[in-house]
N, C-alpha and C positions, 0 to 999 in steps of 0.2 A: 787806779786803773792802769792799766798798759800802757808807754808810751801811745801817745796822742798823734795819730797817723794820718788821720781824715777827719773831714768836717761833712756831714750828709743835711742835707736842706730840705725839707720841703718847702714848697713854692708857695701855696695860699696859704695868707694870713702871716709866713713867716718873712720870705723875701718881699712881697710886692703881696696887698689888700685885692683879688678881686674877687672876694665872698659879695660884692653888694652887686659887681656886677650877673654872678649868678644870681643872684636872688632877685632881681629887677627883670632876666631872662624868662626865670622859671614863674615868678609871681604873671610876668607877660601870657605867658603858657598859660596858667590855671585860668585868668579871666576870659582869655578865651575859649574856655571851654564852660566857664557859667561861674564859676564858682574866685575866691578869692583866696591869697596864701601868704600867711602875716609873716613878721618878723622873726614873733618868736615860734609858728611853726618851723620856719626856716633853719634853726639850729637841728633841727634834725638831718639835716642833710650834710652838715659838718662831718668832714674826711669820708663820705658815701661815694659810692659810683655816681654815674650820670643814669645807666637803667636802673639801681637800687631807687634813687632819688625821685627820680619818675612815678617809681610804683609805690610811694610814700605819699607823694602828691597827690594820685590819683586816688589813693586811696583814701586821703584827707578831703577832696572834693566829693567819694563815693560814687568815682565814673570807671563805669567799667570802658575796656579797650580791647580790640586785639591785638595781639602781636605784631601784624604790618601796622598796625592805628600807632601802638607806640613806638616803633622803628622811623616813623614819620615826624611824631611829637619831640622825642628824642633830638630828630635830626633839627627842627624848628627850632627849639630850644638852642640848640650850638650856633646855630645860623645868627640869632638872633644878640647872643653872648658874642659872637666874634665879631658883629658890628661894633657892641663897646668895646671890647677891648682893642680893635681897630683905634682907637684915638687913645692909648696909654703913653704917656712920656714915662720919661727915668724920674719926673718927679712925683711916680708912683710910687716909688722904692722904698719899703716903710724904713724907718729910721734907724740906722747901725747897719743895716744890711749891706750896702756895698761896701762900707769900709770895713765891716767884719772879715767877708771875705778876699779882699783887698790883704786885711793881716795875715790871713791865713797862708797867702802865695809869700809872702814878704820871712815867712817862718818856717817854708817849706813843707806847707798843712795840705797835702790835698783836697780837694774840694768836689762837690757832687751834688747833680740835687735827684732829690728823692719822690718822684708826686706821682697822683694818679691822672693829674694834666692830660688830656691829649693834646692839649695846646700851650704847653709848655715851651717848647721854643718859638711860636709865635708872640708871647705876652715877652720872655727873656731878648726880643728881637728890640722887642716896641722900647722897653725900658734899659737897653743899651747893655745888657748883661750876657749875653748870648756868649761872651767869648771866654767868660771871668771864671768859668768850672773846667774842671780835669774829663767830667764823666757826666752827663743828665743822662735820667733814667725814667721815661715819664709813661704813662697811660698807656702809650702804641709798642711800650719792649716788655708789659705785666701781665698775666693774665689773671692774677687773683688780688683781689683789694685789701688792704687795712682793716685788721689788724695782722693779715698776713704780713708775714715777714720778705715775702719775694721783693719788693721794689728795693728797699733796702743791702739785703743781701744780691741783688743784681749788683747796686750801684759799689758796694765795696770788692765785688768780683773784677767789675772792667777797674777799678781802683787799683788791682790790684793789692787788695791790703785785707788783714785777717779783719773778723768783725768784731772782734774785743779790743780794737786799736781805732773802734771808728765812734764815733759823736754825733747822734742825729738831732739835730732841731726842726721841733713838732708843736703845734699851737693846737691838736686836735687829741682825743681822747684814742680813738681807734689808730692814730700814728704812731702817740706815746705806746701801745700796746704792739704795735709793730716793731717799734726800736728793742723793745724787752723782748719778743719774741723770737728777733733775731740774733738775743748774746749783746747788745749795743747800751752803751751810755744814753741816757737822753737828755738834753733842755729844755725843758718845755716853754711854750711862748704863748704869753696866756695868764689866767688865774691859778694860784696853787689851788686853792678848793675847789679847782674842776681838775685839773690835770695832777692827781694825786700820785700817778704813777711813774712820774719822773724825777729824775734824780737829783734837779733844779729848777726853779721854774722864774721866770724874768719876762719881766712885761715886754718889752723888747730887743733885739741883739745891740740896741743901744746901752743897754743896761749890764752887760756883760763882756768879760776883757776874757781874750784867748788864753792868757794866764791861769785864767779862773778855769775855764772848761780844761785846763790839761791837770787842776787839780782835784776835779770832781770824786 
């Protein structure tokens, strides 16, 4: 690849786990409304919007809604997710993650993260990282989801840096498909027999040295 110019992150599942607190949200949502929302329904909501994910849901209970019904549920649902995340420490931070990016400043690697969060820097607040990126690019600066290329391509613009010079780390199927679509290397974070599309795949940034990623 091109010199190795930037490092792009996604936030859930790669920096900091809180897939269980959405799904403790949403699964909250579903029994309220009759019905239940298991585990392994829940991987369908992996790298989804918040209204895609809703109407996955709903459509897994077979309740219908209006538009204001789920601009309501919607917002329940957040309310309900930001209480958990309200009690996140930095010993959230899955493992390799801050010192990966910790090497990256130490290397002169720019750094970014890349999600469809809209509570991305409240969660980077709680787990003491808020300050450790060049550029976050989350939910409230996108307006189209994974496997589009926009968030990405956003975050290597305020990077300043072309996108064949940048390295996204993605633990989701529709991210991996994001980084490809946007010209970008990717790592994936995760199982290789799910994440086929990535150019490497490592259980976690513990498992990878910035060496490695500049020789992909």
């Amino acid at each position: 690849m091109k010199e190795l110019k930037a490092c792009i992150f996604d936030l859930d599942g790669v920096i900091v786990d809180t897939a269980v607190h959405h799904y403790k949200a949403w699964k909250r949502l579903a029994n309220s409304l009759g019905f239940d929302f298991t585990e392994e329904q829940n991987e369908q909501l992996k790298g989804v919007s918040r209204v895609r994910s809703l109407e996955i849901i709903l459509a897994i209970g077979n309740h219908a809604a209006t538009a204001g019904e789920q601009e309501k549920m919607a917002a329940q649902k957040n309310d309900w997710y930001l209480e958990l995340i309200g009690q996140m420490t930095p010993e959230d931070i899955l493992p390799g993650a801050k010192e990966f990016v910790e090497a990256c400043k130490v290397e002169g690697i720019k750094t970014a993260i890349g999600s469809a969060s809209k509570n991305t820097l409240t969660i980077l607040s709680k787990i003491g990282l808020d300050k450790h990126f060049d550029a976050i690019v989350d939910g409230n600066k996108v307006t189209k989801a994974k496997p589009d290329p926009e968030v990405f391509l956003n975050a290597a613009k305020e990077l300043n840096v072309e996108a064949s010079a940048c390295v996204v780390f993605e633990d989701a199927i529709a991210g991996v498909e994001a980084a490809n679509n946007a010209g970008m290397r990717c790592v994936g974070i995760g199982q290789p027999a799910v994440l086929t599309q990535a150019n490497a795949v490592v259980p976690s940034l513990a498992s990878i040295t910035l060496n490695e990623v500049k020789y992909l």
